[in-house]
N, C-alpha and C positions, 0 to 999 in steps of 0.2 A: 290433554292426556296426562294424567297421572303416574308420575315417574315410581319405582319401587326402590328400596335398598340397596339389590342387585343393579339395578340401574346406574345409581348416582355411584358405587361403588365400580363399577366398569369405567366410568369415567375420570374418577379419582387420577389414573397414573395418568393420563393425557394429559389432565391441567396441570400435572407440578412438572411433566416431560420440561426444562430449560435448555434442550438443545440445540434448538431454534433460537433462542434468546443469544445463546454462546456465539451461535453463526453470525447472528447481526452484528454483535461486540466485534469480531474479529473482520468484518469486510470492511466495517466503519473503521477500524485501527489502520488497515491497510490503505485504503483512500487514503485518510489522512497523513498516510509519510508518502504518498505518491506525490501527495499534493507542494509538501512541505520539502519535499527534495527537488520541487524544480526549480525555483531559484538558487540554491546551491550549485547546479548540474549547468546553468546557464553560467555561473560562476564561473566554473572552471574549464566550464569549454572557450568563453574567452579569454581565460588566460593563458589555457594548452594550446588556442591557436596563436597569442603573441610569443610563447616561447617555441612552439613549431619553427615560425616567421624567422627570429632569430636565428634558429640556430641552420635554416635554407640560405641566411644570407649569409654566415661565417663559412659554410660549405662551398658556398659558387666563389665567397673570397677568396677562398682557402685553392682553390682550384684554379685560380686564374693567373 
């Protein structure tokens, strides 16, 4: 089939469209800090539960 002018010129804005492109950049950005905050996240949740700990056992001392 023999494409015309009109043809390859209807198609023109489809191929330069980078909106698709932008979406991928931005899922792949957000993976990547989901990824990279779970060692952090695992960080401080055992530290927030050694100071919870503490401070349930100054309470019941506190109390007694």
């Amino acid at each position: 089939m023999t494409e015309t002018k009109a043809d390859q010129t209807a198609e023109t804005p489809f191929l330069r469209d980078e909106d698709g492109a932008v979406t991928v950049d931005w899922v792949v950005l957000a993976a990547a800090v989901m990824l990279l905050s779970i060692p952090v996240l695992t960080t401080i949740k055992g530290s927030t539960e050694t100071a919870a700990g503490d401070v349930a056992s100054d309470m019941i001392a506190a109390t007694d």
